[in-house]
N, C-alpha and C positions, 0 to 999 in steps of 0.2 A: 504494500500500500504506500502508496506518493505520501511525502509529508500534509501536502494541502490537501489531503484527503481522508487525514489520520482525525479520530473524533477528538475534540476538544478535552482537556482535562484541567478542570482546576487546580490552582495549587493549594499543595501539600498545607493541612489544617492540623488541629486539635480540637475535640469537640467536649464539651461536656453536656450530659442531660442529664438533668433535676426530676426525679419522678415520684410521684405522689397518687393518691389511691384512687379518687378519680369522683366526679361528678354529673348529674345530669345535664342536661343544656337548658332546663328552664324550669324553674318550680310548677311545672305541668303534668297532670297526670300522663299526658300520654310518654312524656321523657320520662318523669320517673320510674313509666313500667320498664321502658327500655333500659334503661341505667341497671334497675334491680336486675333485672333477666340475665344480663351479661353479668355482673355480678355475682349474683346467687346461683348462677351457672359454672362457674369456675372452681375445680375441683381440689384448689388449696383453701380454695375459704368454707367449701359446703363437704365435708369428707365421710359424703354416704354417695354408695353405689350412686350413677346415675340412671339407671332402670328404674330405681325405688325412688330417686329424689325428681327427676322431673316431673312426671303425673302429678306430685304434690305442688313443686312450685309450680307448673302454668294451672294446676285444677284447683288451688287454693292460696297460695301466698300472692301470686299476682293478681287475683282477682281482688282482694282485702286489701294489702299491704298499702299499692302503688296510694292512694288517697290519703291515709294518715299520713306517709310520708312527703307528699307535695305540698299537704297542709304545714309539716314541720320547714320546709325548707321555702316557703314562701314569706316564714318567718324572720329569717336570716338573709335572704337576698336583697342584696344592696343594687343600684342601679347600673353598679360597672358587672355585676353579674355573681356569680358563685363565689362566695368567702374564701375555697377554697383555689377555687382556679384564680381568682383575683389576689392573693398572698403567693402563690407559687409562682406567679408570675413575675411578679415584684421584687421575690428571689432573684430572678435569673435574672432579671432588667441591671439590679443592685450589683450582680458579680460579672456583668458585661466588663469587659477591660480589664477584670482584677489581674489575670495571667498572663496579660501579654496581647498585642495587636492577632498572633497565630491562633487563640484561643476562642474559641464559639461554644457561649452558655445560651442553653434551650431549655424548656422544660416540656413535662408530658404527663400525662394519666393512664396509669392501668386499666382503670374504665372509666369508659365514655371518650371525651377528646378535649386538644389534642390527642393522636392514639402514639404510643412509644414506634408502633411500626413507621407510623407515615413522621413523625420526627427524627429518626437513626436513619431513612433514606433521605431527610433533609439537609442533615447532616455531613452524610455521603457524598451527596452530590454539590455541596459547597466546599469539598477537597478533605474533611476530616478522614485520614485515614487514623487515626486512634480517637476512640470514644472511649469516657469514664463515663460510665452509668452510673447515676447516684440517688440510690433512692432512700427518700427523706424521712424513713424509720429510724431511730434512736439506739430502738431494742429491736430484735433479732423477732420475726416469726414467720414461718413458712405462709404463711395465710398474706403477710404483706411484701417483705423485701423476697422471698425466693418467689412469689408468682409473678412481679416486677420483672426478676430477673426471668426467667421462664417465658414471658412475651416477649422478653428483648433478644434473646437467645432462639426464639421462633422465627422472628422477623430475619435474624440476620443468617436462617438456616435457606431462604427464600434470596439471598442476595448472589449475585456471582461473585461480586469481586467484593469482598469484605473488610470492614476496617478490624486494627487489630480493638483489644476488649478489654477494659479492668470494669471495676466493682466495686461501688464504694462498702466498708464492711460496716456493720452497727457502730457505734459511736457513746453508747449506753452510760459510759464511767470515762470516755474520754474528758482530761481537766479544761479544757475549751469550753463544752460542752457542758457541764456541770458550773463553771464560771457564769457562762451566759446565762444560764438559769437564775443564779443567785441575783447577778444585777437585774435580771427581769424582775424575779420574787420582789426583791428587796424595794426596787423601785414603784410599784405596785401598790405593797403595803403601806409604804411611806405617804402616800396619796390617800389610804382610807381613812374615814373621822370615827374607828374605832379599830382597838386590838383585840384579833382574833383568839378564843379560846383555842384550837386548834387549826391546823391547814391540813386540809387533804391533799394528798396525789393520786388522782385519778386515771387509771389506764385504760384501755380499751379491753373489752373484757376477751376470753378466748374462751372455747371448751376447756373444763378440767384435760379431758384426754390428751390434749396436746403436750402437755410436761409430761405425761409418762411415756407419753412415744418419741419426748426428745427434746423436746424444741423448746430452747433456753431462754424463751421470753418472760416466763414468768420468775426466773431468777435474776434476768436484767433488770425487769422493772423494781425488784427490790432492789437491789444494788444502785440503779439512778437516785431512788427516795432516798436510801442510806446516805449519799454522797453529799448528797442535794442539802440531807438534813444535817449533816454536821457541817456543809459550808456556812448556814443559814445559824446554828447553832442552838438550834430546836428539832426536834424528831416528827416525822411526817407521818400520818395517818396513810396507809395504801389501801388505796382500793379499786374498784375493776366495774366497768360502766359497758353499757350497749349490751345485754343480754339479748339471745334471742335463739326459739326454739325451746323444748324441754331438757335436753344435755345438760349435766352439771357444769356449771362452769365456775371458773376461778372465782375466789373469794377473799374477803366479804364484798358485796356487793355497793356499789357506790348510794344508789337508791336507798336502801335498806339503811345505811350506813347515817345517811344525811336525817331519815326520817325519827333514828335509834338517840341521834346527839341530845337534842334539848332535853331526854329523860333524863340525861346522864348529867344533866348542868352544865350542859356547854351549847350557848344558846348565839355564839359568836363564831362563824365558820368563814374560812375562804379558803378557795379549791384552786388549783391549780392542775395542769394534764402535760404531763413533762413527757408524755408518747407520741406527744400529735406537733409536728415541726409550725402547723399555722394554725390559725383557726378555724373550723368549719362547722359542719350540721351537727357533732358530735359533740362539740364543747359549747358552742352559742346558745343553740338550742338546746340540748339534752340536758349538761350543764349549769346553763346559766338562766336559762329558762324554766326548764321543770325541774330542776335540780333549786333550786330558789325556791320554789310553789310549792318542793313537800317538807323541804327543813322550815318555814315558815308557815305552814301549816299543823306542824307538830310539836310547833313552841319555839321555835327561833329568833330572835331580835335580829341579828344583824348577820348577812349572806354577802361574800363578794366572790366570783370570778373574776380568777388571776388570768390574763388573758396569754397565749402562746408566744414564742418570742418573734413567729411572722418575720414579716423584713426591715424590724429594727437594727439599729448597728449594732448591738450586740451579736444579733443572729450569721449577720451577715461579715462578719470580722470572724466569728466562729467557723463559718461555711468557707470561709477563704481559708482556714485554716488546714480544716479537712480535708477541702479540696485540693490545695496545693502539696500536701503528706500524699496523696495517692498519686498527683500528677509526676511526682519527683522521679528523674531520668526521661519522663516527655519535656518538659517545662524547667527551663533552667532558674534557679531559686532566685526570687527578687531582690 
C-alpha cells in the first residue's frame, strides 16, 4: 500500500477512564425500566441462575419496581441531569490536564450511558494506545469494580487492534484516601449548628453470601470506618444501606440502625457513605431523605448528611494521586 493511501492514525495517547455504576437517562418510568433491566440482568450483581431469575425480574420486579424508583430519583434530579453522571463528570472535567498535554481523562457507566464500550473505542480512536481503567469503588466487590472491569475486558475482546490495559485497584485504606475523607468529614461538621451524638458510615449493602464466597468488601468497608475513625478521633458506627430481595444481607442495617438510635439517647446523628466516590440516588435520596424521615420519626432532634467528596479539591488532589501511582512508567512523574 502507497503511503497516500495508508489509513490515517493518530498519535500515540494515554487514556484514562473514570467509571462508575451507572444511571438512567431520565427520572422516567420508561428509562428507569430500562436502566433496572440491564442492571438486574447482570450476573455479578443478581447471583441466581438466570432460568430462575429472569421470569421473576421481567414477570415481577419490573413491573412494580420501575415506579417507586423514578419516583425516588425525580427527587434528586437537578437540571444538569443525574447527580451521578453530573459528579462523575466533573471528575474527569477537574483531572483534564492533571498528567500531561498526552493524557485523555473520560468517564463512563456500567449501566446505562455513556457505555465503557462506546468510551474505550473513543479513546482508541483518539490515538490512546494504553488505557487505565478506573473504577471509582473504594472497597473491592465483585458486584461493582470486577463487573466494570468485565465490560471493559468484553468491549476490548471485540476490538482488533487493542490498546494495552491497567486497572485501577481498591483504594479502601489508601492514606490519600482516608485524608480526603477527614477534610471532607471534618469540614462538614464544622458547618452544622449542632454536635452529633454519633456518625454513621454507611455502605452499600451486599448479600451476606458474598464474604463467605470471598469477596473482601465487607472487611474493607471496616477497615475504611476504622481508619477514617481514628483520623477523625472518634469511632464510627458501620452500617450497610440498599437492601433488596429476601437474602440475608450484611449487617446491621442502616435503616434499622437510624430508626434503633433515639431509644438508645442518641437523638443527634450524621451519616456519612465513605463507598460511594459522588453523590447519587443512594445517599441523596435513601440517605438523606428517608434516612432523615425514620431517625426523626423515632425521636431524633437533629439529622445531617455528610455529603461524598464528588469533585471537591480534596477529591480530586486524591484522584491525581491515585491516578498518577498506576500511571507511573506510562507518564513521567510531575
Amino acid at each position: 500500500m502507497m503511503p497516500d493511501e495508508h489509513p490515517s492514525i493518530a498519535a500515540s495517547n494515554i487514556g484514562v477512564l473514570l467509571v462508575n455504576l451507572g444511571t438512567p437517562d431520565a427520572p422516567e418510568l420508561a428509562a428507569v425500566r430500562r436502566y433496572l433491566k440491564e442492571f438486574l440482568s447482570d450476573p455479578r450483581v443478581v447471583e441466581i441462575p438466570q432460568l430462575v431469575w429472569q421470569p421473576i425480574l421481567r414477570g415481577l420486579i419490573l413491573t412494580t419496581r420501575p415506579k417507586k424508583s423514578a419516583h425516588a430519583y425525580a427527587q434528586v434530579w437537578s437540571a444538569d441531569g443525574s447527580p451521578l453522571a453530573v459528579l462523575t463528570r466533573a471528575q474527569s472535567e477537574a483531572l483534564q490536564g492533571a498528567f500531561g498535554a498526552q493524557v485523555m481523562v473520560d468517564w463512563a457507566m456500567r449501566y446505562g450511558s455513556p457505555t465503557i464500550a462506546d468510551r474505550l473505542e473513543r479513546l482508541k480512536a483518539a490515538g490512546c494506545e494504553r488505557i487505565l481503567i478506573a473504577p471509582l469503588y473504594p472497597q473491592y466487590c465483585a458486584a461493582t469494580t470486577a463487573t466494570a472491569n468485565d465490560h471493559a475486558f468484553g468491549a476490548l475482546a471485540r476490538m482488533r487492534w487493542q490498546p494495552a490495559i491497567r486497572t485501577l485497584p481498591p483504594y479502601h485504606d489508601n492514606p490519600a484516601y482516608i485524608a480526603a475523607l477527614k477534610a471532607s468529614v471534618e469540614t462538614s461538621l464544622a458547618a452544622l449548628d449542632f454536635a452529633p451524638d454519633i456518625i454513621i458510615a454507611s455502605f452499600h449493602g451486599m448479600p451476606e453470601r458474598t464474604l463467605h464466597l470471598g469477596d473482601p468488601y465487607h472487611c474493607q468497608c471496616q477497615k475504611t470506618a476504622r481508619l477514617l475513625g481514628d483520623a477523625l478521633g472518634r469511632p464510627l458506627e458501620v452500617t450497610f444501606q440498599s437492601r433488596f430481595g429476601r437474602a440475608k444481607w450484611l449487617e446491621p442495617a442502616t435503616d434499622a440502625t437510624l430508626a434503633a438510635l433515639p431509644g438508645k439517647d442518641m437523638k443527634k446523628v450524621a451519616i456519612v457513605a465513605p463507598g460511594f466516590s459522588v453523590d447519587c440516588l443512594e445517599t441523596l435520596e435513601e440517605l438523606a431523605i428517608r434516612g432523615r424521615e425514620t431517625f426523626m420519626a423515632a425521636g431524633g432532634t437533629h439529622f445531617a448528611y455528610l455529603p461524598c467528596l464528588n469533585a471537591s479539591p480534596e477529591s480530586v488532589t486524591m484522584l491525581r494521586h491515585l491516578l498518577a501511582r498506576e500511571l507511573a512508567g506510562w507518564v513521567a512523574p510531575a
